[in-house]
Each structure stands twice: as structure tokens, then as C-alpha cells.
LUMLO-498990 format. One record per residue: residue in three letters; z, y, x of N, C-alpha, C in turn. Coordinates in steps of 0.2 Angstrom, whole numbers, padded with zeros to 4 digits, always signed. Last residue first. Example, Ala and Ser with C-alpha at 12.3 -4.5 7.8 and 13.67 -1.06 7.14 Angstrom:
2
SER+0035-0011+0064+0036-0005+0068+0039+0000+0064 ALA+0039-0028+0066+0039-0022+0062+0039-0016+0066 
This chain:
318
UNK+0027+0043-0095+0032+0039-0098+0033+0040-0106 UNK+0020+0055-0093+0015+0049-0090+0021+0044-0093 UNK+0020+0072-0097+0024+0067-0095+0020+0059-0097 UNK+0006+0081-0096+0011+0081-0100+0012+0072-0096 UNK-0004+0094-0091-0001+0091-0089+0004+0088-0094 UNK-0012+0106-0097-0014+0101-0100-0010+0094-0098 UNK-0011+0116-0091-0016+0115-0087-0016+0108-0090 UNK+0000+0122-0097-0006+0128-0097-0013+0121-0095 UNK+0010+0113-0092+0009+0114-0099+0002+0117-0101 UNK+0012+0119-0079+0013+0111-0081+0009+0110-0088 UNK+0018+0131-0084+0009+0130-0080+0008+0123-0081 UNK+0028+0127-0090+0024+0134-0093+0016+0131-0089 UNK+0037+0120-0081+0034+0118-0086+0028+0121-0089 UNK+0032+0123-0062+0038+0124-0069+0034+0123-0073 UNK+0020+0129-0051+0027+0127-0053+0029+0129-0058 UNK+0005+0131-0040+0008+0131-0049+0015+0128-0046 UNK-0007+0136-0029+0000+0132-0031+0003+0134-0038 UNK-0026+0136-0028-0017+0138-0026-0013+0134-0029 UNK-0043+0141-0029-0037+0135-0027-0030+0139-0026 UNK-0054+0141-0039-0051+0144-0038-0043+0139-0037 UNK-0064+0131-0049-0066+0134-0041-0062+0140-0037 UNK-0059+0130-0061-0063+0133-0061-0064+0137-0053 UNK-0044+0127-0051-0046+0130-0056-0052+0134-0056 UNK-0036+0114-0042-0042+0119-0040-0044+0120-0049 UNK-0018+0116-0033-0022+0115-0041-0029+0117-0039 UNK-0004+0110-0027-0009+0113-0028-0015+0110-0033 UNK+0013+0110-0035+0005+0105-0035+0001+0112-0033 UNK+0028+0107-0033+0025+0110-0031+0018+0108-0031 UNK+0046+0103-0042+0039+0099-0037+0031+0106-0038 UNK+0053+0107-0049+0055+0106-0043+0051+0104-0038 UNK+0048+0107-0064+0054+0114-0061+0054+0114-0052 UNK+0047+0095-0067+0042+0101-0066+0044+0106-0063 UNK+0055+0081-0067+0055+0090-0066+0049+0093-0064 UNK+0055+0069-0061+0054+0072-0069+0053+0078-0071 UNK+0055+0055-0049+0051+0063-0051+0051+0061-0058 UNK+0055+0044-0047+0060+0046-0051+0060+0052-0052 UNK+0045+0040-0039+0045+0037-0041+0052+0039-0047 UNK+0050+0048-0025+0043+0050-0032+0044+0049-0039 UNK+0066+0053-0026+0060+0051-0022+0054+0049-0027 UNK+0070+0072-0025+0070+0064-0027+0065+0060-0025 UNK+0062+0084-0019+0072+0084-0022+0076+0074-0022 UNK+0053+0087-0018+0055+0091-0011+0064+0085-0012 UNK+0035+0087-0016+0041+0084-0019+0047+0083-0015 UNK+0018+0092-0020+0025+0094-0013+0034+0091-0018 UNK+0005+0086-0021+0011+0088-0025+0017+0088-0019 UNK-0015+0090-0022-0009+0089-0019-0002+0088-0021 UNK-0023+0092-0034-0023+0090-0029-0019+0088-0022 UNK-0030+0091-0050-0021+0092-0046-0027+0088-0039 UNK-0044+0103-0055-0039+0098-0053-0034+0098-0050 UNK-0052+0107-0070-0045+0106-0066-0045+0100-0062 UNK-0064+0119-0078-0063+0112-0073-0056+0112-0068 UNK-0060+0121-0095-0061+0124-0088-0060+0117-0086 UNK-0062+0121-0108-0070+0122-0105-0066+0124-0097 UNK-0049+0123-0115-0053+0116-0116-0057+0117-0111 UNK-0044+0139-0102-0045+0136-0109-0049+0127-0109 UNK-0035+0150-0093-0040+0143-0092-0039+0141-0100 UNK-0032+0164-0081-0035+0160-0087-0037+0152-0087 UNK-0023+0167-0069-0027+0162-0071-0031+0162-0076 UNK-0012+0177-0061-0014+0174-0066-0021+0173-0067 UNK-0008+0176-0044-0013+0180-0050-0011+0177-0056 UNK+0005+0180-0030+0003+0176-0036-0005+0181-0040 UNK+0013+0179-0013+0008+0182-0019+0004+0178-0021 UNK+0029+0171-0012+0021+0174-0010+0015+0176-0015 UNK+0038+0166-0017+0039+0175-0014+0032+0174-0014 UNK+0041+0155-0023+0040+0158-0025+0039+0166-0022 UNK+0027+0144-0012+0033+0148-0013+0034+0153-0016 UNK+0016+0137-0008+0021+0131-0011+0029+0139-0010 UNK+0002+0149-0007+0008+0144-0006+0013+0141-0010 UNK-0002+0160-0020-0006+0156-0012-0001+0153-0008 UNK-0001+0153-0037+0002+0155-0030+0000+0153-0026 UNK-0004+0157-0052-0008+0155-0046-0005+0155-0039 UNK+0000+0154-0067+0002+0158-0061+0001+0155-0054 UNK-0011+0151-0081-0004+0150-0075-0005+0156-0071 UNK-0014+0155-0097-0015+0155-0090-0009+0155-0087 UNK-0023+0148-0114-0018+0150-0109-0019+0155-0103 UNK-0031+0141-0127-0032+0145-0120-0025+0148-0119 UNK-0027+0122-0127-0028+0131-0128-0029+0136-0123 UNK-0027+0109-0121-0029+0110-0129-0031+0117-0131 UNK-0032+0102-0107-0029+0108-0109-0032+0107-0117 UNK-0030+0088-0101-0030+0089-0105-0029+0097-0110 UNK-0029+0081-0082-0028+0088-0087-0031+0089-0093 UNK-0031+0063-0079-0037+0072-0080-0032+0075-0083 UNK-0028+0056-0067-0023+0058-0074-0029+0063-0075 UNK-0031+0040-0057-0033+0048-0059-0029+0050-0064 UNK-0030+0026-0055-0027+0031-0053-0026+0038-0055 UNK-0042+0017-0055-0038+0017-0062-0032+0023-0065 UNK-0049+0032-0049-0047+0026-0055-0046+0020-0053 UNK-0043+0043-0036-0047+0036-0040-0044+0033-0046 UNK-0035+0053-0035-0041+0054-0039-0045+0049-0042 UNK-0017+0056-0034-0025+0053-0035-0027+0055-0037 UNK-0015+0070-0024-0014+0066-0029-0019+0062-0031 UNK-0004+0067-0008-0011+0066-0011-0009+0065-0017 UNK+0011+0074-0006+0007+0068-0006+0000+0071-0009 UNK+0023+0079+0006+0017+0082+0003+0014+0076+0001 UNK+0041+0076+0002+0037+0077+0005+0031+0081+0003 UNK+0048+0058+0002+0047+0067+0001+0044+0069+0005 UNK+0047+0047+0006+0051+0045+0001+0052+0052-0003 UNK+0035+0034+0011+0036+0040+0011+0039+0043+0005 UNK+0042+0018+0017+0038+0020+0012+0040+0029+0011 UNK+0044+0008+0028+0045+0013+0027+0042+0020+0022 UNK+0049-0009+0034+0044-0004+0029+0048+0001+0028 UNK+0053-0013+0051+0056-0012+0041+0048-0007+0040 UNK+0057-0012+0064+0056-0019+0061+0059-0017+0052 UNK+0059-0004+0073+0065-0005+0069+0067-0010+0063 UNK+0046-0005+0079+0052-0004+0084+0058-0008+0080 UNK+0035-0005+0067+0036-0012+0071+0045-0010+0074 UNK+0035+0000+0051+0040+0002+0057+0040-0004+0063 UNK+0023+0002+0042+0027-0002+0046+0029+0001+0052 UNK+0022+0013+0029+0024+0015+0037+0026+0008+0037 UNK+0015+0018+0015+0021+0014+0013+0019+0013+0025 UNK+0011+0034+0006+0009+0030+0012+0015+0026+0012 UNK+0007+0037-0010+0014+0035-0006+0011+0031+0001 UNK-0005+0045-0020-0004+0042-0013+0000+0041-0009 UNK+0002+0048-0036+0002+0049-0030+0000+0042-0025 UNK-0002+0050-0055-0001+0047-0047-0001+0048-0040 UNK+0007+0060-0065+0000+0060-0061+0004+0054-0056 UNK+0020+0063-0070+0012+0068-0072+0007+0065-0071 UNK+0031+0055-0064+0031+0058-0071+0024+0061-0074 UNK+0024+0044-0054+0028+0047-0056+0031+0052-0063 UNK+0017+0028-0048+0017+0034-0055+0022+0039-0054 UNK+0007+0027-0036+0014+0028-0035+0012+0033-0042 UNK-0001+0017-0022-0001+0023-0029+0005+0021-0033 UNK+0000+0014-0007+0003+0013-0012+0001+0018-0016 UNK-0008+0012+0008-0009+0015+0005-0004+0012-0002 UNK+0000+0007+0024+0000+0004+0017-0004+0009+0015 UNK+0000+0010+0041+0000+0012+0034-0002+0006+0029 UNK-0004+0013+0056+0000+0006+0052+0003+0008+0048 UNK-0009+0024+0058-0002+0025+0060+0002+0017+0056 UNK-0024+0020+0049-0021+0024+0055-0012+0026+0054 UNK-0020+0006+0038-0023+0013+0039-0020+0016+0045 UNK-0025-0011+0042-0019-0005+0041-0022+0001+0043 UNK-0037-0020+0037-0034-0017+0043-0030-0013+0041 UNK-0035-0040+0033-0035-0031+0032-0035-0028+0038 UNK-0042-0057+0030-0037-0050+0035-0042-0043+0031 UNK-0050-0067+0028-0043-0065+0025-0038-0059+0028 UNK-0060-0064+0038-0064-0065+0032-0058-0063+0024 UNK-0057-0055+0051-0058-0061+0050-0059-0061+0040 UNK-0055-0041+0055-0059-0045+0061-0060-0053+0056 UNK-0053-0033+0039-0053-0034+0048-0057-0040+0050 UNK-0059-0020+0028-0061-0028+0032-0057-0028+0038 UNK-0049-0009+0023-0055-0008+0027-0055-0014+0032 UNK-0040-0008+0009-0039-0008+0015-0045-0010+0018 UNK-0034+0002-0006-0040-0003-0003-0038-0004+0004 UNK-0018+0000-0013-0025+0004-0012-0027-0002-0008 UNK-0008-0008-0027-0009-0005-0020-0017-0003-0018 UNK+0001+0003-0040-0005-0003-0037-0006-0001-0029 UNK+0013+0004-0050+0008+0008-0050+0002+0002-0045 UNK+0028+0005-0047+0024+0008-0051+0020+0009-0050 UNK+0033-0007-0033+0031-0003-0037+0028-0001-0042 UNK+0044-0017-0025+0042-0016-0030+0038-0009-0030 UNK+0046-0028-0009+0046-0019-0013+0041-0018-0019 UNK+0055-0040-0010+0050-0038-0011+0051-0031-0012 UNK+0070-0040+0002+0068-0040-0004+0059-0038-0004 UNK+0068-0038+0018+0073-0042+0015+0071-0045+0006 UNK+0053-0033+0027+0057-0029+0021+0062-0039+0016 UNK+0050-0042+0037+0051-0033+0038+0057-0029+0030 UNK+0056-0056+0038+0052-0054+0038+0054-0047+0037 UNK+0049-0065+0053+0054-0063+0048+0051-0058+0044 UNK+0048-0078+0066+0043-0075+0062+0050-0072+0056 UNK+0052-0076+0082+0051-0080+0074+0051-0074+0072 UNK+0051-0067+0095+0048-0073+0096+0049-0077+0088 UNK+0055-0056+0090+0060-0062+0094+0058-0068+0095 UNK+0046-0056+0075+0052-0051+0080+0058-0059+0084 UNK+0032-0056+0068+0034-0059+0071+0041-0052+0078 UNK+0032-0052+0050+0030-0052+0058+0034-0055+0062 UNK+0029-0050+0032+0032-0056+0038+0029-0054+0045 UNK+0032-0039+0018+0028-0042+0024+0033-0046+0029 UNK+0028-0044+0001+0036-0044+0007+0030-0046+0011 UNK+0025-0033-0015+0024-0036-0009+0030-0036-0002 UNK+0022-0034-0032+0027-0032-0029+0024-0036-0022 UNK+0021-0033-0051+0019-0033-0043+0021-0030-0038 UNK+0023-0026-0064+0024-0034-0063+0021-0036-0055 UNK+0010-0013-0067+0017-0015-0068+0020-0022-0065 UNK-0001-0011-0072+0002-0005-0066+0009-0007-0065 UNK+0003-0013-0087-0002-0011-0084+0001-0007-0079 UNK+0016-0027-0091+0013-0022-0094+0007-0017-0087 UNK+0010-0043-0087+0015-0039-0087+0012-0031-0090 UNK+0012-0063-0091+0010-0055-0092+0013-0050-0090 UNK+0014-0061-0072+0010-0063-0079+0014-0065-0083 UNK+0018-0056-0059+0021-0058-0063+0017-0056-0067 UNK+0013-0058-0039+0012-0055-0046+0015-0059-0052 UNK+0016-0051-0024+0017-0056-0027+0016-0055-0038 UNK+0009-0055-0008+0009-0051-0015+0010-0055-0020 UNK+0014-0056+0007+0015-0058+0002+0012-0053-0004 UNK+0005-0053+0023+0008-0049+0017+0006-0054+0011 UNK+0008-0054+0041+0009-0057+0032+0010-0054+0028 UNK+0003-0042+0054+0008-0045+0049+0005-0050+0042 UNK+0000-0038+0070-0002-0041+0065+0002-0041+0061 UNK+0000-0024+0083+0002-0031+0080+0001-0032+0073 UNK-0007-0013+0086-0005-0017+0091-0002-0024+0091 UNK-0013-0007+0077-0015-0005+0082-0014-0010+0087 UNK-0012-0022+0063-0012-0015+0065-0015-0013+0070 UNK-0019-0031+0050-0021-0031+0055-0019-0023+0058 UNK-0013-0045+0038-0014-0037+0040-0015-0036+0049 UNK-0018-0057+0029-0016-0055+0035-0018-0046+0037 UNK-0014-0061+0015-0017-0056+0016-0011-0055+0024 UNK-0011-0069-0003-0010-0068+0005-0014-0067+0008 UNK-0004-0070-0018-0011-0067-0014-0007-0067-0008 UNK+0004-0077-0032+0003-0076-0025-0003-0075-0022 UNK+0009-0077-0048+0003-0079-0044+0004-0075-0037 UNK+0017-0085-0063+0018-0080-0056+0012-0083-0051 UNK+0021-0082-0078+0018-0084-0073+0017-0082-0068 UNK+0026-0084-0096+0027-0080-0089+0025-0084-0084 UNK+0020-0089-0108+0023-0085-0108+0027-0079-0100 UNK+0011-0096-0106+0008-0092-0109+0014-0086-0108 UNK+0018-0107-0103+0015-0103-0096+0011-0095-0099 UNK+0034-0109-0108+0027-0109-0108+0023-0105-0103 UNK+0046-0110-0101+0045-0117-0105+0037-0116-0107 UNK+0043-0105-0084+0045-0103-0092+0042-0109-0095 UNK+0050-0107-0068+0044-0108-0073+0045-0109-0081 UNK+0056-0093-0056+0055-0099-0061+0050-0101-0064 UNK+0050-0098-0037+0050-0091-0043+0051-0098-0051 UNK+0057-0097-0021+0055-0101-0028+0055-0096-0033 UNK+0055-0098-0005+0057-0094-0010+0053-0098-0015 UNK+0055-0100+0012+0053-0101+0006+0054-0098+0003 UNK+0051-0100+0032+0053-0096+0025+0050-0100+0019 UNK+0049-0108+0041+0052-0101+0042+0054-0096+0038 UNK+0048-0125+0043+0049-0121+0039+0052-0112+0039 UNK+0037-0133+0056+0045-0129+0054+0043-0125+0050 UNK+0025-0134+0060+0026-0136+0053+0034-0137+0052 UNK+0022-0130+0072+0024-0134+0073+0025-0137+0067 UNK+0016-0118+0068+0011-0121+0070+0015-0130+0071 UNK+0027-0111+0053+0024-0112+0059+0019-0116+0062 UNK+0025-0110+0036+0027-0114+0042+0025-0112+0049 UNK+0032-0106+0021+0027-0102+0028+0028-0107+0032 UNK+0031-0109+0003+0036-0111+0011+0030-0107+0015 UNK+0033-0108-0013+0029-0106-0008+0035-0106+0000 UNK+0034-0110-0029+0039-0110-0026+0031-0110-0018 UNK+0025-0111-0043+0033-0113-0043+0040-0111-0038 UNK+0014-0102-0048+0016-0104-0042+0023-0105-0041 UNK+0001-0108-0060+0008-0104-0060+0012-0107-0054 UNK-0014-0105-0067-0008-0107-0065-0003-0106-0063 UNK-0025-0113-0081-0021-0108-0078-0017-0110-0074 UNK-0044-0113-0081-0037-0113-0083-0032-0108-0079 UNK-0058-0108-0079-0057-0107-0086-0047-0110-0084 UNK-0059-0108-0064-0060-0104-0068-0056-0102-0074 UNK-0048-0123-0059-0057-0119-0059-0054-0113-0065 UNK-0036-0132-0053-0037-0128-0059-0045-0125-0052 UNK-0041-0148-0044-0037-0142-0044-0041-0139-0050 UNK-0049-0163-0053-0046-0158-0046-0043-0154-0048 UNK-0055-0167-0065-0052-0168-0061-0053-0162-0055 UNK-0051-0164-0082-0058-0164-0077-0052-0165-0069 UNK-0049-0159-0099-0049-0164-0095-0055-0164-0088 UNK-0045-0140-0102-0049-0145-0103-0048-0153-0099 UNK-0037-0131-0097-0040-0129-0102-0043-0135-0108 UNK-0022-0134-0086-0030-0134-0089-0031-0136-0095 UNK-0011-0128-0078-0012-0129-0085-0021-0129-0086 UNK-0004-0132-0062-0011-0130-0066-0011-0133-0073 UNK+0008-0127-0052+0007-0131-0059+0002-0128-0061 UNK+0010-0126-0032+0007-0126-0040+0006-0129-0046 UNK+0017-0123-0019+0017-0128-0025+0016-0124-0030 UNK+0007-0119-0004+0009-0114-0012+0009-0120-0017 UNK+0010-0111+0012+0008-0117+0008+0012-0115+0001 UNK+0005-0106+0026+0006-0104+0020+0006-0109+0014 UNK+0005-0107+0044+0002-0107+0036+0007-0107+0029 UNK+0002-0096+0058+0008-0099+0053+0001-0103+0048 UNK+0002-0096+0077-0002-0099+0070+0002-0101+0063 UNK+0003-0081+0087+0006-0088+0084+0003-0088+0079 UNK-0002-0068+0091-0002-0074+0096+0000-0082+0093 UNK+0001-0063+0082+0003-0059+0090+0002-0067+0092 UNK-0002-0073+0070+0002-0066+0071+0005-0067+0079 UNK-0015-0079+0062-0013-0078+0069-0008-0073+0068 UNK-0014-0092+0048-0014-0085+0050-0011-0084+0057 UNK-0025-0107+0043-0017-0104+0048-0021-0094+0049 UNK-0021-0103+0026-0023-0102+0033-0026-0105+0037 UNK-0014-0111+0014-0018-0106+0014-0017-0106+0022 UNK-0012-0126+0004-0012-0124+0010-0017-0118+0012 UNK-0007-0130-0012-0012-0127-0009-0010-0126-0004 UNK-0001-0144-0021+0001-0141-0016-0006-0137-0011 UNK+0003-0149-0037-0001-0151-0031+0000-0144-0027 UNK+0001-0154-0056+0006-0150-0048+0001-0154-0041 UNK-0003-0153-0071-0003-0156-0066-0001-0153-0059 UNK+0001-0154-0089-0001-0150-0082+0001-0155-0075 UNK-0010-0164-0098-0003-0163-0095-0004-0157-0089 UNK-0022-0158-0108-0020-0161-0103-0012-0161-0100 UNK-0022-0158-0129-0021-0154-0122-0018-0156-0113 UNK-0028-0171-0137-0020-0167-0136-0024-0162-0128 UNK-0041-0166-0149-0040-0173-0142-0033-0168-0139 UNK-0049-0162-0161-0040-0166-0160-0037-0168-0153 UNK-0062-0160-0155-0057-0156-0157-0049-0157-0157 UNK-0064-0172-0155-0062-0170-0148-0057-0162-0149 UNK-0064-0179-0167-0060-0182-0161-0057-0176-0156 UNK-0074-0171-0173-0065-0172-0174-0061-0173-0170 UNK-0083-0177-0167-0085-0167-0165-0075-0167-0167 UNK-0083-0191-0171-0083-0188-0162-0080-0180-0162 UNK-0084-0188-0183-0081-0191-0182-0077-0189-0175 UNK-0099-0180-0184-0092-0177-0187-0086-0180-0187 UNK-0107-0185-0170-0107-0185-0175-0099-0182-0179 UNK-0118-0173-0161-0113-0178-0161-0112-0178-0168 UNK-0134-0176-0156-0131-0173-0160-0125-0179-0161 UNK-0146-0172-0145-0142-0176-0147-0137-0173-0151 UNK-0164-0165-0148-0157-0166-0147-0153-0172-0149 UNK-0175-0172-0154-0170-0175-0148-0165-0173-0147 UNK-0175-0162-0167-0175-0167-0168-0172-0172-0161 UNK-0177-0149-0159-0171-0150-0162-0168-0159-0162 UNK-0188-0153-0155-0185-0153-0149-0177-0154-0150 UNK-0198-0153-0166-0198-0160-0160-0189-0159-0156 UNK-0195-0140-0169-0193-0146-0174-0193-0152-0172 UNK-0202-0132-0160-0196-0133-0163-0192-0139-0165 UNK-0215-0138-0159-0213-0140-0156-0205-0139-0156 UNK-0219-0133-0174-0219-0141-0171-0215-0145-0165 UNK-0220-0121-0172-0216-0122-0176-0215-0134-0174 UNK-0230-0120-0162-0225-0119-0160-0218-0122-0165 UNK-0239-0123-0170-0239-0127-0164-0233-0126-0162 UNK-0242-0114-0180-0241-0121-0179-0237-0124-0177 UNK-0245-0102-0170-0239-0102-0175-0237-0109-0176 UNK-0259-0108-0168-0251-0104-0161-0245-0106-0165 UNK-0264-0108-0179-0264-0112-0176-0258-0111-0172 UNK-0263-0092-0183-0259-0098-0186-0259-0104-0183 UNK-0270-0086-0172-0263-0084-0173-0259-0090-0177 UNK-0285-0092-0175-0281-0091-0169-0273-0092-0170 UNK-0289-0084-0189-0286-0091-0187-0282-0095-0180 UNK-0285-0071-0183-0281-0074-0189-0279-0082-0187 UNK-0296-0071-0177-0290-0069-0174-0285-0071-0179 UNK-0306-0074-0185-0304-0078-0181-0300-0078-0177 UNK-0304-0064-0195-0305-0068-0197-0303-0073-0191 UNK-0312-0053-0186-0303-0051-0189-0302-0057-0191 UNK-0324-0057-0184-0320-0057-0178-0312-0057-0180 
């Protein structure tokens, strides 16, 4: 019976080997001439052509969106850049329903593309009571959390404008928004919010960024009490290296009753709020001035000043 199970196995083994060696053998095999050629073959030209995004409805009117593009491809193929290339958005118009021009802007194009690139995302926003365009605009390569920036457009006086004159830059990334009615929309958070994270010198914050329809402007939270983040990419964890302890305060004040804390490597910390009273986030550096509730080892209050800043493992994000 061990004997013919043997035999069995060789034969299989055979067959199989046979059928290897058939299948190599049809492959086609290019030759070291060809496999030269294509290797050597020059790199495509790049090519331009004109993307049409929309129509987007705002309060009632239909804009589009159209985006001059240079496509650096990888490879020889026809149609617009796919996957594998690159491209880079020269210049972008908005038009109206009547194909009047209501806005342009042009961004440069570097002698290489490896070297600097600009991409455009469009996103209808969707409020309580009116709708907006939101431009994002992104610069490739850029350092992380860095090179992005967005300008909303609504409609004031019957044309389309837009809310904020210059793009509003930030440190840091825009947050999630919760699907609207159509497959390219957003909905703005309760009170027609942005969510923006916001570096400042320790941790990220939650910067509500406010369209102001009446006043017609972005209004981004400039002091105050923020959330600090928790989501990744957003998060900072506390790093304690020693045992230490802060000084616990049951409020954002130095007069009100304080404990000390212990806390060593093995404690659970988190920052959870930060009261930022003096600058606007984004230029927050003092320790001395800004206010964080904390939960330590399941024990919640407020810290201030370097000593605790330092105790909980907090050190400067720049």
C-alpha cells in the first residue's frame, strides 16, 4: 500500500512538472532587443485637456467647475491621466448656468512636476438654509499636515462670490462631514460649521471654522474652549518618562481647590479640552496661558504651566 502511494505521488509530480515547462515554453517571450527598445522608449509628452466638474446647485442656481489640466503619464495610452500618472491643475474657472465666467484663478507650473503640483477637490456644502462651494486646494509635495488650504463660494445678490477673499490656510487637516443629499455634497455641522484640526504648540485642536451667511465670511474660532483631538492622524499621546505629579485643579482657575496627582510611564492620560484665552491657536506657545482639562488615571481637572505640561509628558509639536 506505501509502495503505491509513492507510486501515485511521482506520477502527479510528473505531470505537473510537464505541465510547467509546457506553459513556460508558450509563454511569449520578448526578445532582448524589444525588452531594450521599450525600456529606452522616451517618456510621453504631457498632455492638457480640460475637466468639467458638476453642475453644483447653490440656492437654487447651477454652477460648473471646470479644471485645465497637465497630465504627466507614466506610460503611452490614450485618454485622461488613470491611476499610475500625474497631474497638475494649471488654472480652474466656475461658470454659471449660462457659461459666464464668475471666477478663475491660476496656480504656477514648475519646470518639473516632480517638483511642485497643485490638485483641486470640489465639494458642495450643504447648510440649514443655504448651500456653498468649497474649493480645496492642495500643493504637492508638501511637508505632513501641511500645503492645503480652502475658499468657499455662495451665492450673495443674486452672484455667486466668494466668503473668504484669500484661501484660508491651515496647520493641520480638515475633519469629516456627514453625506448630503447628493453623491458630491457635504453637510455642515449644526450651526454651519467647518470642523478644522488645528496644530498648535502641544496637541491638535478642534477649530470650528462658522459660515457667517448674514456677513457673508468664514469665521473660524479664534479663543476660547476647544476640543482636543483624539482622532488620528490628530491625536498627540503624553509621553511621561518619570515619576512625577501635577497639580489638579477643579476649574480653569488658579484660586480654586487644587490636589496633587501622581503620575509615572504606567499612567493613563488624556488632554481633553484646552481654554486658550491670549492668541489665536495656531500661534499658541505658552504653557503659562492656556488651560487643559486632563483625565488622569480616571481622575479629571485642569493643569497649567510648564511643571505639569512636562509632568504629563507634553512637549512642543514644532
Amino acid at each position: 500500500m506505501r509502495n503505491f502511494r509513492r507510486l501515485i505521488f511521482a506520477v502527479v509530480s510528473a505531470l505537473l512538472v510537464c505541465l510547467i515547462a509546457n506553459a513556460s515554453a508558450a509563454a511569449p517571450r520578448k526578445s532582448p532587443q524589444k525588452q531594450s527598445q521599450e525600456d529606452d522608449a522616451p517618456i510621453p509628452a504631457p498632455t492638457s485637456y480640460t475637466r468639467a466638474l458638476g453642475p453644483y446647485t447653490i440656492d437654487g442656481a447651477n454652477f460648473t467647475v471646470k479644471l485645465s489640466v497637465i497630465c504627466y503619464k507614466a506610460t503611452r495610452h490614450d485618454g485622461p491621466c488613470n491611476e499610475d500618472d500625474q497631474e497638475t491643475v494649471k488654472s480652474l474657472k466656475i461658470e454659471d448656468g449660462a457659461g459666464k465666467t464668475c471666477f478663475h484663478t491660476s496656480f504656477p507650473v514648475a519646470f518639473a512636476h516632480q517638483v511642485e503640483r497643485h490638485v483641486v477637490e470640489v465639494t458642495l456644502l450643504e447648510g440649514q438654509s443655504h448651500q456653498a462651494l468649497e474649493l480645496k486646494y492642495e500643493k504637492l509635495p508638501s511637508h505632513a499636515n501641511t500645503g492645503d488650504s480652502i475658499q468657499l463660494f455662495a451665492l450673495r445678490g443674486g452672484m455667486l462670490q466668494p466668503l473668504n477673499d484669500e484661501p484660508m490656510e491651515f496647520y493641520g487637516g480638515l475633519g469629516e462631514l456627514p453625506a448630503g443629499s447628493s453623491k458630491d455634497s457635504r453637510r455642515l455641522l449644526p450651526g454651519d460649521e467647518l470642523p478644522n484640526f488645528l496644530l498648535t504648540n502641544y496637541f491638535y485642536i478642534l477649530q470650528p471654522v462658522r459660515l457667517n451667511w448674514g456677513e457673508f465670511r468664514l469665521e473660524p474660532q479664534e479663543k476660547g474652549e476647544f476640543e482636543v483631538a483624539q482622532q488620528s492622524p490628530y491625536s498627540r499621546k503624553p509621553d511621561i518618562e518619570a515619576d512625577g505629579y501635577v497639580h489638579l485643579y477643579t476649574s480653569p482657575d488658579e484660586k480654586a481647590p487644587q490636589s496633587g496627582v501622581a503620575v509615572n510611564p504606567r499612567s493613563s492620560v488624556q488632554i481633553l479640552r484646552a481654554i486658550i484665552r491670549r492668541s489665536p491657536p495656531e500661534e499658541h506657545s505658552s504653557a503659562t496661558d492656556t488651560w487643559l482639562k486632563v483625565s488622569v488615571d480616571g481622575k479629571t481637572g485642569w493643569i497649567i504651566g510648564l511643571d505639569d505640561y512636562t509632568a504629563l509628558g507634553l512637549s512642543s509639536a514644532h
